[in-house]
C-alpha positions as CSV (number, residue, x, y, z in Angstrom):
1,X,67.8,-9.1,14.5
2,X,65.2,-10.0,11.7
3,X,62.9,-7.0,10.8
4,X,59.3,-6.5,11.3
5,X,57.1,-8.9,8.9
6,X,54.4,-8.0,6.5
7,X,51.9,-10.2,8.1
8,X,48.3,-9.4,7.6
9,X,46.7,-9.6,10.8
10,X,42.6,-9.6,12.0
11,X,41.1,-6.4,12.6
12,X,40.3,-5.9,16.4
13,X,37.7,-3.6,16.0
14,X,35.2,-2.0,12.8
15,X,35.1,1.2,13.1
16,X,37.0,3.1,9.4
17,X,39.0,5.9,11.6
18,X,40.7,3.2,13.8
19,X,41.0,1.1,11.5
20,X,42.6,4.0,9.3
21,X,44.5,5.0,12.1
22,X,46.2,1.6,13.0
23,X,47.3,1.0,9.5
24,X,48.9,3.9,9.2
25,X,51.0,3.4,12.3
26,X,51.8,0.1,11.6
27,X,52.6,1.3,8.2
28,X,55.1,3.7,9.6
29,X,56.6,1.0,11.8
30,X,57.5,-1.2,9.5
31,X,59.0,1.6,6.9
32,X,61.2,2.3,9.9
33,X,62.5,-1.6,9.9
34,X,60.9,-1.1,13.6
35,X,59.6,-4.4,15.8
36,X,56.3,-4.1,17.9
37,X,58.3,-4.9,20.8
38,X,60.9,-2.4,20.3
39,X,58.6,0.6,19.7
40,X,56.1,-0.5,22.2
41,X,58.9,-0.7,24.8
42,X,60.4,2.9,23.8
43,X,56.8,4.2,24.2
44,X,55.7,3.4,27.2
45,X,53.1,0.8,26.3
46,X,52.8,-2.6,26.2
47,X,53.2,-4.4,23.0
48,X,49.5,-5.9,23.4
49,X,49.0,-2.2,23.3
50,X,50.3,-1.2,20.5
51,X,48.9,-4.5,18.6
52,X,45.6,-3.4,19.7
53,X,46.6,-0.4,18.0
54,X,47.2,-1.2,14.8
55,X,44.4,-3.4,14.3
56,X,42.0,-0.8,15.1
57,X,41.3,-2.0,18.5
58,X,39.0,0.4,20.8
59,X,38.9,0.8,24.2
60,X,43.1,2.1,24.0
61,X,43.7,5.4,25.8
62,X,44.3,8.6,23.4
63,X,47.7,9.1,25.5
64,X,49.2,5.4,24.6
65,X,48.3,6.1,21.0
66,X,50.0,9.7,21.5
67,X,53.0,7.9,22.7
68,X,52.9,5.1,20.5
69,X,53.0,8.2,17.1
70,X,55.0,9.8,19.1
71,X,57.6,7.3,18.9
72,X,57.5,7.0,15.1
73,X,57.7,10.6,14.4
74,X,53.7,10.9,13.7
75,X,51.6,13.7,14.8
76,X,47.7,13.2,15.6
77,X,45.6,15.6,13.6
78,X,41.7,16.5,12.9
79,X,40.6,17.6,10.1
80,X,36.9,18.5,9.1
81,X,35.2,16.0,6.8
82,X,32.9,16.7,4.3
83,X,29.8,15.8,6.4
84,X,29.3,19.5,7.6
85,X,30.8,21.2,5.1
């Protein structure tokens, strides 16, 4: 079985904190030698899913991307920005 590919894909969405957020995961994926199919099959979601994912895609329920970082051994977390501090 090949390993996941390096491919730069089109962002689905442009909002920064999705964006953000579906690098990182796919990021994490890939350190892990892990396919889309594979991790998107372990966590419950489709892999259409999880591509929409990590191309910053909206309109993806919080509990599919819970699953999805779930699966890689990622936690979600807020943290306070600067804009109110």
């Amino acid at each position: 079985m090949s390993g996941p590919r390096r491919k730069a894909g089109k962002s689905a969405g442009n909002i920064p904190e999705l964006l953000a957020l579906g690098e990182q995961i796919a990021e994490r994926r890939r350190s892990l030698g892990r396919l889309q199919n594979e991790v998107a099959e372990s966590a419950g979601v489709s892999r259409s899913t999880l591509h929409t994912i990590e191309h910053g895609g909206s309109g993806v329920r919080w509990e599919k991307i819970a699953a999805v970082s779930h699966e890689l051994g990622l936690s979600l977390k807020l943290v306070e920005n600067d804009r109110y501090i």
